[in-house]
C-alpha positions as CSV (number, residue, x, y, z in Angstrom):
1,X,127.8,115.5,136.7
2,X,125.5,118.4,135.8
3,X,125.3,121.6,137.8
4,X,121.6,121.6,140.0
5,X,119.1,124.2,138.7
6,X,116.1,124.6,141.3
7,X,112.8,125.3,139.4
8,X,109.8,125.7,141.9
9,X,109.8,122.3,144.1
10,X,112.0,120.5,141.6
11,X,115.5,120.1,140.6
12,X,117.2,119.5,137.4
13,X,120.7,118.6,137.3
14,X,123.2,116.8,139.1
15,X,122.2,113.4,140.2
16,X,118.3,114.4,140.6
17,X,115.5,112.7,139.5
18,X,114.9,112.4,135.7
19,X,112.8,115.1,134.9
20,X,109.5,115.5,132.8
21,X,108.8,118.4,130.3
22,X,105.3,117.6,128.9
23,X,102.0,119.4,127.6
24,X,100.9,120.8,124.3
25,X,102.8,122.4,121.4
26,X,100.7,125.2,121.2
27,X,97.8,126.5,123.6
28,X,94.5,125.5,121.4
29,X,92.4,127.1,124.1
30,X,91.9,127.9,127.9
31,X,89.5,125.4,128.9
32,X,91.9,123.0,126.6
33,X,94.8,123.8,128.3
34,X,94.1,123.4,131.6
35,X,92.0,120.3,131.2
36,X,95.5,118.8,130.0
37,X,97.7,120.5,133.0
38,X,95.0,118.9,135.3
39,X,95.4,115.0,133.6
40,X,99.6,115.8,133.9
41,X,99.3,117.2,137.3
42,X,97.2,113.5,138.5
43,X,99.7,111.8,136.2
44,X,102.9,113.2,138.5
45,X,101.1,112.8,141.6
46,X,100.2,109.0,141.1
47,X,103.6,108.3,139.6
48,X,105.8,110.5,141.2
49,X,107.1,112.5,138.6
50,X,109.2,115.7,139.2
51,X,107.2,117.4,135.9
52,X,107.5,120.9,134.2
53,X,104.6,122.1,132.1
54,X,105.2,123.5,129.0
55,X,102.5,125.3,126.5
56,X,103.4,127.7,123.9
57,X,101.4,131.0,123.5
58,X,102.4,132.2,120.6
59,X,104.3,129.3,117.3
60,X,106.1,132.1,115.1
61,X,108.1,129.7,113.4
62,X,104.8,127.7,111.5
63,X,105.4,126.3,107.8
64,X,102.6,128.4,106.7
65,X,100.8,131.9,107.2
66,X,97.1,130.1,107.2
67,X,98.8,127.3,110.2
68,X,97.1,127.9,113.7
69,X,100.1,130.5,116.1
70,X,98.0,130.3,119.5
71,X,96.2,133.0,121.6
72,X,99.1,135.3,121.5
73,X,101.3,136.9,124.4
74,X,98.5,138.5,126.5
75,X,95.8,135.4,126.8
76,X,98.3,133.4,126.8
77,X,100.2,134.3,129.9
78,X,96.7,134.7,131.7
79,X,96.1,130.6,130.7
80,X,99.7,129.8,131.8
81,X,99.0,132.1,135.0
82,X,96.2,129.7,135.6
83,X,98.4,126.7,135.1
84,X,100.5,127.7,137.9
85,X,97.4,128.8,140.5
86,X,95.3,125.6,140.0
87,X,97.7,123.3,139.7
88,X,100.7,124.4,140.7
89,X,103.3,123.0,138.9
90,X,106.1,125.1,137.1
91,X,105.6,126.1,133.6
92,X,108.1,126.4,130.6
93,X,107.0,128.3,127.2
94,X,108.9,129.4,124.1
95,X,110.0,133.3,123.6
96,X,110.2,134.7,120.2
97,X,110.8,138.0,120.5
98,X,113.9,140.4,122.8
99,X,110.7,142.6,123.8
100,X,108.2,139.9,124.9
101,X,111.0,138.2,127.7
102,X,110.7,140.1,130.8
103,X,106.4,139.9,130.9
104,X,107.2,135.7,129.9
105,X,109.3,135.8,133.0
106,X,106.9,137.9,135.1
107,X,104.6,134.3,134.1
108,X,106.6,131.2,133.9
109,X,109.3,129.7,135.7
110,X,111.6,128.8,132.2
111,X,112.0,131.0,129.2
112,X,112.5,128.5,126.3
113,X,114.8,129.7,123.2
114,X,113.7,128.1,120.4
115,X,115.9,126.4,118.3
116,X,115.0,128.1,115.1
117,X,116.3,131.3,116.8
118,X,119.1,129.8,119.1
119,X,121.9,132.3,117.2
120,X,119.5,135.7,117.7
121,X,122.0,137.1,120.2
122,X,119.5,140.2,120.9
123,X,116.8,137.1,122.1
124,X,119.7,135.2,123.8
125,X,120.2,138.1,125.9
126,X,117.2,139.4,126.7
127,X,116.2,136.1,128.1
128,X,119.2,135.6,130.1
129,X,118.7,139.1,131.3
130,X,115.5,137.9,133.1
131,X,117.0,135.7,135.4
132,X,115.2,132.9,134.7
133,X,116.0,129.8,133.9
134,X,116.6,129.2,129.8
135,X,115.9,126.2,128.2
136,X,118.2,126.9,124.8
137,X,117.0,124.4,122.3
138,X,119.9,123.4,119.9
139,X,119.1,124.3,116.4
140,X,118.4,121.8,113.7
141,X,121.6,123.5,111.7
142,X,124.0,123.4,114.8
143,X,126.6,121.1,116.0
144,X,126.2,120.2,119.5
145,X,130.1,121.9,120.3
146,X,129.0,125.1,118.7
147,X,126.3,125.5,121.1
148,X,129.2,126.6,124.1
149,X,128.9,130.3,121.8
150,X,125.4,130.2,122.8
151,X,125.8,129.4,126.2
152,X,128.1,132.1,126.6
153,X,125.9,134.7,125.7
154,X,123.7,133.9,128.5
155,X,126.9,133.8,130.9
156,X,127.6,136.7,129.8
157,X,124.3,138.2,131.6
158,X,125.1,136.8,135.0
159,X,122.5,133.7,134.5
160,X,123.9,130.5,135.2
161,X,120.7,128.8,135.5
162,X,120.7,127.3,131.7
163,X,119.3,124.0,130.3
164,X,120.0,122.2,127.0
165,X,117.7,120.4,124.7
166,X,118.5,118.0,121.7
167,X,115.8,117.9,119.1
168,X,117.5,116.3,116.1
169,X,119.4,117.6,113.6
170,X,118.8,118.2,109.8
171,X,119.8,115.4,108.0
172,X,118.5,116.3,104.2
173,X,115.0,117.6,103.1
174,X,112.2,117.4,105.5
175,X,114.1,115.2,108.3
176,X,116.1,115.1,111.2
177,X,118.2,112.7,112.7
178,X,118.8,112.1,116.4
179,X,122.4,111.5,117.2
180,X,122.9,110.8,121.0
181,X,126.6,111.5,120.9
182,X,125.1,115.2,120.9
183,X,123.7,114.4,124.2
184,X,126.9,113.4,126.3
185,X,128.8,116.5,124.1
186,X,127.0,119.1,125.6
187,X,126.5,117.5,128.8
188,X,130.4,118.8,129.0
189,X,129.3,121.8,129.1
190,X,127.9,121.3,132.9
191,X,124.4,122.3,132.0
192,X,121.9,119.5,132.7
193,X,120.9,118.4,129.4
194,X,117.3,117.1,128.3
195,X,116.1,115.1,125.2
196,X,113.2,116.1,123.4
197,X,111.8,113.0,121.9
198,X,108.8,114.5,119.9
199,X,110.5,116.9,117.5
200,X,113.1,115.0,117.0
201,X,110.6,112.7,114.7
202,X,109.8,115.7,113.3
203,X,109.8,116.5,109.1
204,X,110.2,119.9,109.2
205,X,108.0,121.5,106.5
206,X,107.3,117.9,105.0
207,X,103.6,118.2,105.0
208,X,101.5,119.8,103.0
209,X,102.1,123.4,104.3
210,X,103.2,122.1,107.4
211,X,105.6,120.2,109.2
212,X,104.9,116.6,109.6
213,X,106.9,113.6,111.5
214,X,106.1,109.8,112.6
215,X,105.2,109.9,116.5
216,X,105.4,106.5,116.8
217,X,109.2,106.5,117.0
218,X,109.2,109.2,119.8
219,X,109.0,106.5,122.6
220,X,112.2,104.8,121.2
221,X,114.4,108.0,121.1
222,X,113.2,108.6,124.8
223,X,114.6,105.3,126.0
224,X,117.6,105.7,124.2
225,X,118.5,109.3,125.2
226,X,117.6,108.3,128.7
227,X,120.1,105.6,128.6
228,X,122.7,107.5,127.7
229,X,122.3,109.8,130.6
230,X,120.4,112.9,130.4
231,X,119.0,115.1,132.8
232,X,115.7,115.3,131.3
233,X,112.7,114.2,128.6
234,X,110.4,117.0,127.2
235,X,107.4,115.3,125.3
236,X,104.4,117.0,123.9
237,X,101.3,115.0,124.6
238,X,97.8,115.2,123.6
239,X,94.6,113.7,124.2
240,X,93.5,113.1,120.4
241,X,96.8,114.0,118.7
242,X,94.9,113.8,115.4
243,X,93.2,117.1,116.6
244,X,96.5,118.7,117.5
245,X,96.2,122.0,116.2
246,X,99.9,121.8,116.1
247,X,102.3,118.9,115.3
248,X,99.6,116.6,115.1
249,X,102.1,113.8,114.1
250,X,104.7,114.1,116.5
251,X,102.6,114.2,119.9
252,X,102.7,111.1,121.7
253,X,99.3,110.4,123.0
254,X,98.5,111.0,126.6
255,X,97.2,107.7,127.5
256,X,100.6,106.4,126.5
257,X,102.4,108.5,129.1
258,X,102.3,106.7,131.9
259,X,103.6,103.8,130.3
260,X,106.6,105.6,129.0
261,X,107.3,107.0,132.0
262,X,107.6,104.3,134.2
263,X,110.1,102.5,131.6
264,X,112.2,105.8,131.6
265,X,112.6,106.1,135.4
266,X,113.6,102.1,135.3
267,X,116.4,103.5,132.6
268,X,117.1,106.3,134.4
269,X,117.7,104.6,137.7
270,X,120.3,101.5,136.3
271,X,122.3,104.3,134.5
272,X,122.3,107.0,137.2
């Protein structure tokens, strides 16, 4: 059994309800944004679904200089501030930088590591430092036992409130693979542990100046990982994925969600 992290209304961890981490990879706009939260916010309503919003305001880590990064800091923690107020429902985003954590956690309820940057000890800190809960997101290059050095660093602040995801790890040029054993090893650590089923179809880099992936498989890896036992699935959705100013390829669309989700709480409840 996981250790219980409360985040807003919810808990993650333990023997809780399977938990839902969805929204877009990048914030393409304000009116965009929350028209999305609003459709995820009826979604978990009408299907009871303990969900966590996540939105990026910033994508440092894009293929190319000419790819699309998001509003930035400022704008976007005013559109994730208006998230929480209208529909109010926790929010999760990605921190890139030591100096940008503490206003993040003045915003949102989990600070998100990326797992591009999962060994920046300076970031690692500085996010654990906030208190908040941290979503550290193994790196593509990382074995699932090295990640207890990670975790450790945000011990080391005092935080204990720290969440795992898998999203696939490299397995030549341009591709990840998804190995669920990764799941059940960090789940050793005590931390609840969540799957993220979009980037883990990913191609990193294997477009043309961009990353690319096959969505279609998404769905699959989010019934398997479920059935092995994790504490969580994190999804980026999308009205029109083919608009997707950001991994248009991966997003599963967001008329599909509901589907999904009904089969993954029938997984979730045999196994648990």
């Amino acid at each position: 059994m996981t250790q219980k992290i409360k985040i807003g209304q919810l808990t993650i961890g333990g023997r809780a309800s399977l938990v839902l981490i969805a929204g877009p990879c990048v914030i393409e706009g304000r009116v965009s944004c929350l028209a999305l939260a609003g459709r995820l916010q009826n979604l978990a309503e009408r299907e009871d679904i303990p969900l966590i919003f996540k939105a990026s305001y910033d994508k440092a880590n894009r293929t190319s200089v000419k790819s699309f990064r998001g509003p930035g800091l400022e704008k976007g923690l005013e559109i994730l501030q208006a998230v929480k107020e209208r529909y109010s429902m926790p929010v999760l985003t990605d921190v890139h930088t030591p100096e940008e954590a503490a206003e993040a956690a003045h915003v949102v309820d989990v600070l998100q590591l990326p797992a591009f940057l999962c060994r920046q000890t300076d970031l690692v800190i500085a996010l654990g430092e906030t208190g908040k809960p941290v979503n550290i997101k193994k790196g593509q290059f990382m074995a699932p036992w090295d990640m207890k050095h990670v975790i450790e660093k945000v011990e080391n602040t005092g935080n204990r409130k720290i969440i795992l995801t898998e999203r696939g790890a490299s397995f030549g040029y341009n591709n990840l693979v998804a190995d669920m054993r990764s799941l059940l090893v960090m789940r050793e650590f005590g931390y609840p542990v969540v799957f993220d089923a979009t980037h883990s179809v990913q191609l990193p880099g294997g477009g043309e100046g961009a990353s690319s992936g096959d969505g279609r498989w998404a769905p699959y890896l989010a019934r398997a990982a479920t059935a092995v036992g994790c504490d969580g699935v994190f999804v980026e959705t999308h009205v029109n994925p083919s608009q997707a100013k950001s991994d248009k390829d991966n997003a599963l669309p967001f008329k599909k969600l509901a589907g999904l989700w009904r089969q993954l709480r029938a997984i979730h409840e045999v196994v648990s």
